[in-house]
C-alpha positions as CSV (number, residue, x, y, z in Angstrom):
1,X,0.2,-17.6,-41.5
2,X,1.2,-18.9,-38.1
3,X,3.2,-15.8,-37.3
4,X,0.0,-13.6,-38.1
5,X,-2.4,-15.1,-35.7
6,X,0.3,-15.9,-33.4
7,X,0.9,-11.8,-34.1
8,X,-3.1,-11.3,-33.3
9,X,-3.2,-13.4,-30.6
10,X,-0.8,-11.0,-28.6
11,X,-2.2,-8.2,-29.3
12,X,-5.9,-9.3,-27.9
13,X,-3.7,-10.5,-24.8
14,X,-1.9,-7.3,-24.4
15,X,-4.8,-5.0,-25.4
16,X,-6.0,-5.0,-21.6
17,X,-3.1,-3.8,-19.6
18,X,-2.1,-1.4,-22.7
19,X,-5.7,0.4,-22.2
20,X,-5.6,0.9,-18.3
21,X,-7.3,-1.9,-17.0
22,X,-5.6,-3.9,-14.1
23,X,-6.8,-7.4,-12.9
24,X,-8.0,-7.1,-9.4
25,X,-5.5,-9.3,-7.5
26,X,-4.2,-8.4,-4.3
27,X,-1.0,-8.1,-3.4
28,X,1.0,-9.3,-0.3
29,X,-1.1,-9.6,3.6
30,X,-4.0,-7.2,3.6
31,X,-4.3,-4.1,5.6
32,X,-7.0,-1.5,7.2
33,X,-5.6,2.7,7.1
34,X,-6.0,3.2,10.7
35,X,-9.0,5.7,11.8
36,X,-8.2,8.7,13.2
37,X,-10.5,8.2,15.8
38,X,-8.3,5.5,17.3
39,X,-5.0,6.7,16.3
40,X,-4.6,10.0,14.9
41,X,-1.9,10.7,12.1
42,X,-0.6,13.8,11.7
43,X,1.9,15.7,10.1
44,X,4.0,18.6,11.4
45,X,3.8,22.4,10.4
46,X,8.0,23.1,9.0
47,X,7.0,26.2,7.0
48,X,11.0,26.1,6.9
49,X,11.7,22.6,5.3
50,X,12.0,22.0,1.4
51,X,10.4,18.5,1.5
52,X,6.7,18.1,2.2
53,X,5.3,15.4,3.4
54,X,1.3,15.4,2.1
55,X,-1.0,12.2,2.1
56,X,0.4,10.7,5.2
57,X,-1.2,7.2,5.7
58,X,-0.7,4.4,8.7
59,X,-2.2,1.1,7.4
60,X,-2.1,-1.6,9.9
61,X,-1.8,-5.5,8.8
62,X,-5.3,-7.4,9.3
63,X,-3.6,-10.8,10.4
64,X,-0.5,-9.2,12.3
65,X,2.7,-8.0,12.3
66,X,4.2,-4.4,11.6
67,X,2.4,-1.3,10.8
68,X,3.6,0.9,7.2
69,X,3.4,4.1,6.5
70,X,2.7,5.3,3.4
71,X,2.7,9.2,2.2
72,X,4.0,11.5,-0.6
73,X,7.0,13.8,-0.6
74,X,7.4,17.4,-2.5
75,X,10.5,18.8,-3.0
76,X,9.3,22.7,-2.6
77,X,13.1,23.8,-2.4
78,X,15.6,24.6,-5.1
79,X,17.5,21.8,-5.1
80,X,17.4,18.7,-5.8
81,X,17.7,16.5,-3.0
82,X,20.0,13.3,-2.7
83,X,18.8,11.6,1.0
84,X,16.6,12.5,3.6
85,X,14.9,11.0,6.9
86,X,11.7,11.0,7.8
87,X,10.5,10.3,11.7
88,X,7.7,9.4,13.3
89,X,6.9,10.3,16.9
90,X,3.8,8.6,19.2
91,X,2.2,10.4,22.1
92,X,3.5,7.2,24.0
93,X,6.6,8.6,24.3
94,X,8.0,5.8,21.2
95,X,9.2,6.2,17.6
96,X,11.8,6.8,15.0
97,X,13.1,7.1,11.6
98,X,11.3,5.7,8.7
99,X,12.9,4.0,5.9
100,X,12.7,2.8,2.9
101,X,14.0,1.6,-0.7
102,X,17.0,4.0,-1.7
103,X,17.5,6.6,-1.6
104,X,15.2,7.0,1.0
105,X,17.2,4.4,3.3
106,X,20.7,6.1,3.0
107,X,22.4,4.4,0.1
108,X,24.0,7.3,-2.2
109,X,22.3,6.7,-5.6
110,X,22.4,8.7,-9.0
111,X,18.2,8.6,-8.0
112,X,17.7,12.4,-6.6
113,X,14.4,14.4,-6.2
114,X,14.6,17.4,-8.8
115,X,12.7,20.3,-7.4
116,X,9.2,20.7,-7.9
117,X,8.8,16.9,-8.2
118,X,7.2,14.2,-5.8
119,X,8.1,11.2,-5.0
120,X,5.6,7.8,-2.8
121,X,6.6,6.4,0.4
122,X,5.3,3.0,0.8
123,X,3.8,2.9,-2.7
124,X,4.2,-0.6,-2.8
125,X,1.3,-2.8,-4.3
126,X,-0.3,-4.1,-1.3
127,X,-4.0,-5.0,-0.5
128,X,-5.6,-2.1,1.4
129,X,-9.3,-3.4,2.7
130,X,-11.8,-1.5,4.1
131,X,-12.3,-0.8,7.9
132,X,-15.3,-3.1,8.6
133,X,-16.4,-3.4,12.2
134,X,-15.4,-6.6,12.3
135,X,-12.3,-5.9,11.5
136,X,-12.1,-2.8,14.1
137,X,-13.2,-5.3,17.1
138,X,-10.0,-7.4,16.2
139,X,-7.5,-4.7,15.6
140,X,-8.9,-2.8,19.0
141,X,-9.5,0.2,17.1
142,X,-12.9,0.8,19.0
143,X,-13.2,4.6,18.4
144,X,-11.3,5.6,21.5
145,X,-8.1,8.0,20.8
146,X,-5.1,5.5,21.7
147,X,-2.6,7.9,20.4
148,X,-1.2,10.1,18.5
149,X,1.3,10.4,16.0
150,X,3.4,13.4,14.7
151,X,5.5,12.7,11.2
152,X,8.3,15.1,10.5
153,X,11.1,15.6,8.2
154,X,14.5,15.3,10.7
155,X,17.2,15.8,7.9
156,X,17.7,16.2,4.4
157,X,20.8,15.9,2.5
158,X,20.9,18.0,-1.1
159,X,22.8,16.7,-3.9
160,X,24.9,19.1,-3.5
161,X,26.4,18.2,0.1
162,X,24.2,20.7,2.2
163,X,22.2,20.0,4.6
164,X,18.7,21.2,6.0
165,X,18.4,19.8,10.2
166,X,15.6,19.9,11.9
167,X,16.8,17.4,14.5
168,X,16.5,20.1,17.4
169,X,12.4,20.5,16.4
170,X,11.9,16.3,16.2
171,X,14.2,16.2,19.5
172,X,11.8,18.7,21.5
173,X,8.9,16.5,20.5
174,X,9.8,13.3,21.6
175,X,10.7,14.6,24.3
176,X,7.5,15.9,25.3
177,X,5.5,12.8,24.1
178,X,7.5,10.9,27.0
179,X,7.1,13.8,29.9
180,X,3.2,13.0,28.5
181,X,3.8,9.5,29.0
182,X,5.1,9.7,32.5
């Protein structure tokens, strides 16, 4: 009899989570997505490149510390694709790669992306709150463009050992953004 209820009693305590439903806790320091009206993300045209980089997000910690981006990838190419890096480049004249959990950070993994398939950037759970005005006096995002910032896919490596390099493209812009700067 006591395995029965004890049986019950787990299934009205995993009922819950097994229909969908998800607590509402938050998860690690809370951040705002940056408006574009402050800082405007954007990512670059590479009609040529196999990976594409859709949803691009830059959400910036309420209380501090270092921005994350977060954004989808979609392997449009044939094969499937072992390690690639992503950049991102400021109208500052600043920047660099973007990393991440492997693959994504360099480490050679059985994990590939298959064709046709997307993968998250930055999908990890954290507390995304909305942009209050409050909040946009403290972060000095007070409506006027600070910069702006270009993400672009720099290199890819396919499981297969070749490579797709766009290093020449991401080269020329940063190097403009810091003649801008000047």
């Amino acid at each position: 009899m006591r395995f029965v209820i004890l049986c019950i009693c787990t299934l009205f305590l995993w009922a819950p989570s097994a229909s969908g439903q998800v607590s509402p806790k938050t998860f690690g320091p809370q951040h705002v997505i940056a408006p574009a009206d402050s800082i405007f993300l954007t990512v670059a045209a590479q009609p040529d490149c196999p990976l594409k980089i859709e949803e691009a997000q830059l959400l910036i910690p309420v209380s501090g510390g270092q921005a994350r981006y977060r954004y989808s990838l979609v392997n449009r190419g044939s094969k499937p694709i072992r390690y690639f890096t992503v950049v991102a480049w400021n109208s500052t004249g600043t920047g660099g790669t973007l990393s991440g959990p492997a693959p994504w950070d360099g480490r050679v993994t059985t994990r590939v992306l298959r064709s046709g398939k997307s993968a998250t950037v930055g999908k990890d759970q954290i507390s995304v709150v909305p942009l209050s005005p409050n909040l946009r006096e403290k972060l000095n995002l007070n409506g006027k463009l600070q910069t702006v910032i270009v993400l672009l896919v720099d290199q890819i490596t396919f499981d297969d050992g070749s490579k797709y390099d766009a290093a020449r493209a991401s080269k020329s812009l940063i190097d403009y953004f810091v003649d801008l700067a000047k």
